[in-house]
Each structure stands twice: as structure tokens, then as C-alpha cells.
C-alpha positions in Angstrom: -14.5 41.2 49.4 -16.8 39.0 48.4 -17.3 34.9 49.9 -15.7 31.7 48.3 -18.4 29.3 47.8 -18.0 25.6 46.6 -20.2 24.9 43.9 -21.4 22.4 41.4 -22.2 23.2 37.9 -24.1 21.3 35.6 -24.2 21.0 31.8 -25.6 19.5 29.2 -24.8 20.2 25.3 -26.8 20.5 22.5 -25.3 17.3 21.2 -27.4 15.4 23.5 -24.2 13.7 24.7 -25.2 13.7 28.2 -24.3 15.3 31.4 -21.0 17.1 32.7 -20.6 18.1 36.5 -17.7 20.1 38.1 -16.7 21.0 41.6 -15.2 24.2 42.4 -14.3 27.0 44.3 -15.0 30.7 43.4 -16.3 34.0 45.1 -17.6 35.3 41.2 -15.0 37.6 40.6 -12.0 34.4 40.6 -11.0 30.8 40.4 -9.2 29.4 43.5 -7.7 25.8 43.6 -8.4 23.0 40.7 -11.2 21.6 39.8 -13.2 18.6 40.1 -15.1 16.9 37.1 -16.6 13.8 35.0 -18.8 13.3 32.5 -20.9 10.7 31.7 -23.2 9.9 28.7 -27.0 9.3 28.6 -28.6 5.9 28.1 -28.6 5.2 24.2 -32.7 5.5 24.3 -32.8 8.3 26.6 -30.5 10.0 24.1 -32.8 8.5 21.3 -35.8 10.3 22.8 -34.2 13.2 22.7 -33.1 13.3 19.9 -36.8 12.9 18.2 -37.7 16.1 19.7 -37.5 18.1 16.1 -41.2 19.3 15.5 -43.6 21.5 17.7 -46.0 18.9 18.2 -43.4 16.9 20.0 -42.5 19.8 22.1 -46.0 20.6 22.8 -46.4 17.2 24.1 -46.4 18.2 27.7 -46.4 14.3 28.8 -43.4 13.8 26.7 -41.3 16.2 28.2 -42.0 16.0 31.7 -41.5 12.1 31.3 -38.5 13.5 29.7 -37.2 15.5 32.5 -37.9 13.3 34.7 -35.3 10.9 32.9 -32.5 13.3 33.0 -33.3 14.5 36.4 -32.4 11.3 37.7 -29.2 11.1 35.5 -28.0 14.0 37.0 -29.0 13.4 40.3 -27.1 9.9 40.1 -23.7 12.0 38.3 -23.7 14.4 40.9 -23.7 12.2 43.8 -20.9 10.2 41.8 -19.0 13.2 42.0 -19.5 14.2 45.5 -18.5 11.0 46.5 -15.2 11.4 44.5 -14.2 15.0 45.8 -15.4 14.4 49.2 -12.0 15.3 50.9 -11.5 18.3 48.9 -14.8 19.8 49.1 -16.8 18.3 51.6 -19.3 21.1 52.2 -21.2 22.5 48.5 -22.9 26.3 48.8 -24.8 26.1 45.9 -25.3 24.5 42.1 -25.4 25.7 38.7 -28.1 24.1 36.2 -27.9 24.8 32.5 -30.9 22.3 32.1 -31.0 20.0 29.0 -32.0 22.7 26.2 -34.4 20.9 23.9 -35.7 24.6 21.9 -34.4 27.9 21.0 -35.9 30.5 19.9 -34.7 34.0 20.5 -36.6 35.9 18.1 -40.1 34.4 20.2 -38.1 34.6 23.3 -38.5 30.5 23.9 -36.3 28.6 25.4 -37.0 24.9 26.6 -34.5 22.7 29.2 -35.5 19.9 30.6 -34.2 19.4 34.4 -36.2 19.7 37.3 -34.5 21.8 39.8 -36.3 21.8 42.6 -35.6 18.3 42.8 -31.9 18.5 42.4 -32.4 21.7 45.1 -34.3 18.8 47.0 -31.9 15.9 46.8 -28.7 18.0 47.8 -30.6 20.2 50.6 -28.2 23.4 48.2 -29.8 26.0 46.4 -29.9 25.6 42.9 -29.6 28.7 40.3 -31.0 27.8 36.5 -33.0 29.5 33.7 -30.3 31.4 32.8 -31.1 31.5 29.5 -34.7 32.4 29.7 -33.5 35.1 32.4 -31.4 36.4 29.7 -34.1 36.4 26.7 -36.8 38.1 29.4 -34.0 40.9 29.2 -34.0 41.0 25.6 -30.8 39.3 25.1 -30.4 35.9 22.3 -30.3 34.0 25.3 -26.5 33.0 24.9 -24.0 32.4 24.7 -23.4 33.0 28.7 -19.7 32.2 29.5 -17.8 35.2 28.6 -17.4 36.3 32.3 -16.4 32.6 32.9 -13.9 32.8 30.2 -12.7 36.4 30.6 -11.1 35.2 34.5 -10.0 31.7 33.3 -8.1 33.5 30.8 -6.7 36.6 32.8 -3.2 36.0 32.5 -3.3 35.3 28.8 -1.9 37.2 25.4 -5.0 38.9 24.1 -6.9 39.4 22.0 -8.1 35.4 22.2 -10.6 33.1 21.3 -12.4 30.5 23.3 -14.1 28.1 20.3 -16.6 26.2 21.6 -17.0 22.7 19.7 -19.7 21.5 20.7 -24.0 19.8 19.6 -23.3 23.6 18.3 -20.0 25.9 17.8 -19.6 29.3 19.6 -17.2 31.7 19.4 -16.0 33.8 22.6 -13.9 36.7 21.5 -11.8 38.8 24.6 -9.9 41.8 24.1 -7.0 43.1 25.6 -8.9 45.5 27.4 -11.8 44.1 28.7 -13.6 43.7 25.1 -15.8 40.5 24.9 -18.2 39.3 22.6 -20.2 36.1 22.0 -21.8 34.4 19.7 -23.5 31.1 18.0 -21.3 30.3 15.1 -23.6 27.5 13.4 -23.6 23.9 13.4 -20.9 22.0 15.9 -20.4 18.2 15.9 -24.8 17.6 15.4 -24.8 17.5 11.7 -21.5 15.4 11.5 -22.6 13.2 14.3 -26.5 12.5 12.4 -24.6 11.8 8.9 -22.6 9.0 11.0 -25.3 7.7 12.8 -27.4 7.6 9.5 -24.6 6.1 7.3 -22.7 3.7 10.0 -24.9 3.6 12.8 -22.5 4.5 14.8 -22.9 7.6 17.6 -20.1 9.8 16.3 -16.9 9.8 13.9 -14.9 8.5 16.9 -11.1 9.5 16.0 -12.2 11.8 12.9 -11.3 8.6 11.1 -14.2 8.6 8.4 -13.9 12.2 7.8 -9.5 11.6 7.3 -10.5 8.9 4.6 -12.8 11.2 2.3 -12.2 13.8 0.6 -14.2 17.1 0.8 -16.7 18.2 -2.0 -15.9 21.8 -2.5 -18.6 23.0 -4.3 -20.9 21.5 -1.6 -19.2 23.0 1.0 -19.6 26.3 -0.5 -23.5 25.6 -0.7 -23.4 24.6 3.0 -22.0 28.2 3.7 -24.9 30.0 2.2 -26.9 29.1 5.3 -28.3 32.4 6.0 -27.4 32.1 10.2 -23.6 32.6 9.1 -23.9 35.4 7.6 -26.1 36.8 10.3 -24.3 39.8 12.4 -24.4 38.7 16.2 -25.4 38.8 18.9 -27.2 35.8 17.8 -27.9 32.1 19.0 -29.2 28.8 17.5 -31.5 26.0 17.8 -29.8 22.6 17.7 -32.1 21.9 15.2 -32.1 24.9 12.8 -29.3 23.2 10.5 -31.0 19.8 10.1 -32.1 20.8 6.7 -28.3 20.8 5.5 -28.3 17.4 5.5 -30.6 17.0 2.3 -27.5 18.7 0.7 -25.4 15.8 1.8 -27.4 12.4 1.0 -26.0 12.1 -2.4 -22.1 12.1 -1.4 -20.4 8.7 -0.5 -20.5 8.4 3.2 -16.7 9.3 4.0 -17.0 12.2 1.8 -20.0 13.3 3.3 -17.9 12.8 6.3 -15.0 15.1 5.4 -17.2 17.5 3.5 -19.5 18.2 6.6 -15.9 18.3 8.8 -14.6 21.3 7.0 -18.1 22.8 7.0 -17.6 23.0 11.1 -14.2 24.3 10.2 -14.6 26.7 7.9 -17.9 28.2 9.3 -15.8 28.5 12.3 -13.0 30.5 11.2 -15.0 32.6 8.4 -17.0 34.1 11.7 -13.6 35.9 12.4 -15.3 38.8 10.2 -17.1 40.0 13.2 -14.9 40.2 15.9 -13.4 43.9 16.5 -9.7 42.4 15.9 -7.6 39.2 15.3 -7.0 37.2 17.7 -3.4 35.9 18.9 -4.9 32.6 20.4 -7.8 30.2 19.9 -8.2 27.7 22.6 -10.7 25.1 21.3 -12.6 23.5 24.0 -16.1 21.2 23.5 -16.2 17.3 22.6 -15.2 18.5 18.7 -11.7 18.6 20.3 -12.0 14.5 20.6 -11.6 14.8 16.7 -8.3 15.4 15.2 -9.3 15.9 11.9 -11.4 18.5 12.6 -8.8 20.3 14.8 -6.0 19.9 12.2 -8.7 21.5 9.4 -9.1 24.8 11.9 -5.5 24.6 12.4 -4.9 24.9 8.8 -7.2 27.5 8.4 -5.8 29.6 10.9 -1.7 28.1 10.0 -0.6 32.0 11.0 -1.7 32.0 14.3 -0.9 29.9 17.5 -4.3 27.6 18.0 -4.4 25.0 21.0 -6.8 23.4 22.6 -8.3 23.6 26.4 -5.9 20.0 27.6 -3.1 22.6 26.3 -3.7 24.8 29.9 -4.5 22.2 32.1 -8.0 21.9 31.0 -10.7 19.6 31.2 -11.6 20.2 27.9 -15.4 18.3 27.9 -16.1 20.0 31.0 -15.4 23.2 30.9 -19.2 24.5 30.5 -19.9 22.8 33.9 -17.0 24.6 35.1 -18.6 27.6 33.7 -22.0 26.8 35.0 -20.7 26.8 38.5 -19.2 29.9 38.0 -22.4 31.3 36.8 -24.1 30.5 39.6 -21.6 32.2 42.4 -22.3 35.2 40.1 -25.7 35.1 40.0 -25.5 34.8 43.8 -23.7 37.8 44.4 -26.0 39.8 41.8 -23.0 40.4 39.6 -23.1 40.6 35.3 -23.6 37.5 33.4 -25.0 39.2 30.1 -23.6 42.0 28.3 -24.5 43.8 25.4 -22.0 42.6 22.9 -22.4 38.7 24.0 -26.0 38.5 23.9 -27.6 41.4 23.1 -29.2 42.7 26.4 -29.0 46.8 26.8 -26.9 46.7 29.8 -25.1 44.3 31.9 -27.3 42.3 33.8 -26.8 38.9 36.4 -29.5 36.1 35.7 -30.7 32.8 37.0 -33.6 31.7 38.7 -32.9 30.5 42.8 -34.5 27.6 43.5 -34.4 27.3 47.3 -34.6 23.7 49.2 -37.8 23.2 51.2 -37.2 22.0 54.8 
């Protein structure tokens, strides 16, 4: 029988929203009492810098990104504390932290992978060990790199109808398919809410279509849509995983549509690229749980619904969860797992030959 430990896990999404935490309480194998989280969202230049990150001289600018780091480092250094101050009655004792690290650049097929947060710091500030890199652990074993939550999800989801679907709206979507014996598989699906979130920025200069309402009051060009879906990563068999940036290009497709048009059209692209993935999973699924800040948009959930009007589709709030922090959630779990030297990568969710753990310890000096 293995420990509880209280942990912290930390996220940050490809959507360069900013930074979720959770407190929680696990031994790796389950979940025990509820958790604790918040989120809150980077500065509006931080996120700016960030954002200009799209070329390899920028991320060879070593200045840059330590500067960088250092930035987000003390974001989630101030969140953190935030949250500890919040749950101190519950959990006044933490064991260890989960860091996904703020991932800037993917690149499976060259096994890179940059995220930007400086653990030893965090280790540092806490005086708690801090597990990270588990995506470049992954990618040493010759997995994708992601995505890394199907253990997470598998226990959440324990006492559920299977087969399911956790869909993961998020910078980018994800699919997480488990069977109802144990079956799991993983994958990138293409763009989340990043494309949608640049075309409103660019056209309204606004951060996001808050409320789907821009995409609700256009209506969707068709025969763009089905050029958007010609993107060769869709049609790519997983395991496979993205770079946040590797469906900018799309957006030369868009520029000529009216703005809320552009809106709706890009909308149903995260919807129907979504549910078109169900082509590789071994079998349909009774359930999808949608989880990720795409959830915030109802238009985009009633467009999956629609797609998927003969099966029973809910989101995370549906089961009592925090729906933009359930990847922190994750990320704590992780790190209890990577602890106790059990699997975080499997063959059929990333692509490594045998179930491995991962993470990289980062131990607090004294």
C-alpha cells in the first residue's frame, strides 16, 4: 500500500492563458477528498511576449527566454502561495509539486520540447520537491511527448460507463479515449481555442470570443471549413502531438471572411476536427466529458453537441469538476506517480514501447 501525499500541480496551456494550481491528495494509484484550485491569468504583456515566440530565432534567443522564465516563475510562485494560503486548514503540510512548465516548442519528430519555468526555484521557495520535464522524459523514451493524463483520467473516471472520452479544449484540443477494460489512448487532435482566440484578437482586439458571441452571430463558410480540414496533422494516425504554433498558417485561409464569419467558421473547425478524430479510437464512446477553457464557449460546445446529437456529451462542471483546472489536477497526480516509479506513458497514448513513469526531481537545497 502505497503513501498519500498532498501535492500541488501546476499547469500552463498552450493558449498562453496563464497559470492553474491545485491542491490534492493522492498515493498515485487514487483520489481521496476534493480538491483545491484557482487560476489566474498572465499579465497582458507577459502574455504578449509569449505569444511572439513563433520563429527559431526567437527561441534561440537564450536571453529572451530565460528573461522569460523568469517572468512566469514568479507568477507561479506568487499563485501558489495564493493557494496555500487559501487551503491552509485542509492541507496544511504539501509532499511534493507537479510542474508542467510553460511549453513554448514542440517537436516530437526532433525530440524538442521547450517550457519555460524554473524549478529549482519553485523547489526553492516551497522547501518541496518538485517533479517536471515530463514531456522531455517522455520524448527521451521515444514517445510524442503527450499527451500525459490518461492515467490521471483513467482513476477520475473509474466509476464511469465506458467506453468515454475526456476532450480536452484547450491553446490545443486532445482527445483521451478509455475503454471498458483498461484500453486508453491519447492523442493531439489539432487546433483548440489558439486560432479562434488570434482571429479575435486580430479583428476586435479583444483576448478571446468571450461567450462564443461572435462566432453565434456568423455563419460558417462551408467550403472553407472543408479546406481547414485538409491540414495534413488530422489526418495523421496517432500517437501524435502538436506545436501551438503548427496551425498558424490556417489563418491566411481566413482573412478574407467577414470577422463573425471568420468567427463561426474557425468555431466549427475546432468542432468538427474534434469529432472527425473519432476514426481512430478502437470503439465509440458512450460519453464525452469536455473539459479545457473551450468549455467557457457555448457555441462551440453546442456545435460538438450537435455533432455528436446520438450520444450523451457533458462537460467536466457536469461531475463536480473544476473544469479550467483539471490539468493541474492532473499534474499533481503525475507527480505522486512519478514519485512512486509508477506508468505515466504508454504505448497507445504517446508512443513509447512500454509503459514507463517520467519526470525530472528537482530536490530543495538546504
Amino acid at each position: 500500500m502505497l503513501e498519500t501525499k498532498t501535492a500541488v500541480g501546476i499547469y500552463t496551456d498552450a493558449a498562453l492563458s496563464g497559470v492553474d494550481v491545485c491542491l490534492l491528495t493522492t498515493d498515485g494509484l487514487d483520489l481521496y477528498g476534493e480538491p483545491l484550485s484557482i487560476s489566474r491569468g498572465y499579465d497582458p504583456s507577459l502574455k504578449e511576449e509569449l505569444s511572439s515566440l513563433k520563429t527559431e530565432a526567437d527561441l534561440a534567443n537564450s536571453h529572451k527566454l530565460i528573461t522569460l522564465e523568469e517572468k512566469i516563475t514568479t507568477h507561479i510562485i506568487e499563485v501558489v502561495k495564493e493557494l496555500l494560503e487559501l487551503g491552509k486548514r485542509t492541507f496544511p503540510q504539501i509532499n511534493i509539486i507537479g510542474l508542467s512548465g510553460q511549453n513554448v516548442y514542440h517537436n516530437a519528430n526532433n525530440k524538442i520540447s521547450i517550457s519555460l519555468a524554473n524549478a529549482d526555484k519553485i523547489a526553492q521557495t516551497f522547501n518541496v520537491p518538485v517533479v517536471n520535464r515530463f514531456i522531455q522524459s517522455d520524448l527521451a523514451a521515444g514517445g510524442k511527448g503527450g499527451p500525459l493524463l490518461a492515467s490521471f483520467y483513467e482513476v477520475l473516471t473509474k466509476n464511469m460507463p465506458k467506453p468515454l472520452v475526456i476532450a480536452s479544449l484547450g491553446g490545443l484540443s486532445a482527445l483521451t479515449y478509455i475503454g471498458d477494460i483498461g484500453q486508453m489512448r491519447s492523442f493531439h487532435v489539432g487546433p483548440g481555442n489558439i486560432l479562434l482566440d488570434m482571429w479575435i484578437q486580430k479583428r476586435y482586439g479583444q483576448e478571446m470570443d468571450y461567450d462564443g458571441l461572435f462566432g453565434a452571430k456568423g455563419t460558417v463558410d462551408e467550403r472553407l471549413l472543408n479546406v481547414l480540414m485538409k491540414h495534413p496533422f488530422l489526418a495523421q494516425e496517432p500517437p501524435k502531438t502538436a506545436d501551438r504554433n503548427e496551425f498558424n498558417d490556417l489563418l491566411k485561409q481566413v482573412d478574407g471572411s467577414h470577422a463573425e464569419d471568420g468567427a463561426a467558421t474557425l468555431t466549427a473547425f475546432i468542432g468538427r476536427s474534434l469529432t472527425e478524430a473519432l476514426r481512430f479510437l478502437p470503439e465509440k464512446p458512450e460519453l464525452w466529458i469536455l473539459t479545457g477553457g473551450g468549455t467557457f464557449n457555448p457555441t462551440l460546445v453546442l456545435d460538438i453537441k450537435k455533432r455528436l446529437s446520438d450520444t450523451r456529451v457533458e462537460t467536466a462542471t457536469e461531475f463536480g469538476w473544476d473544469k479550467n483546472t483539471l490539468s493541474a489536477w492532473g499534474y499533481g497526480f503525475l507527480a505522486v506517480r512519478s514519485l512512486f516509479g509508477l506508468p505515466i506513458s504508454y504505448p497507445a497514448t504517446t508512443g513509447v514501447s512500454e509503459p514507463i513513469s517520467g519526470g525530472l526531481m528537482h530536490i530543495p537545497k538546504e
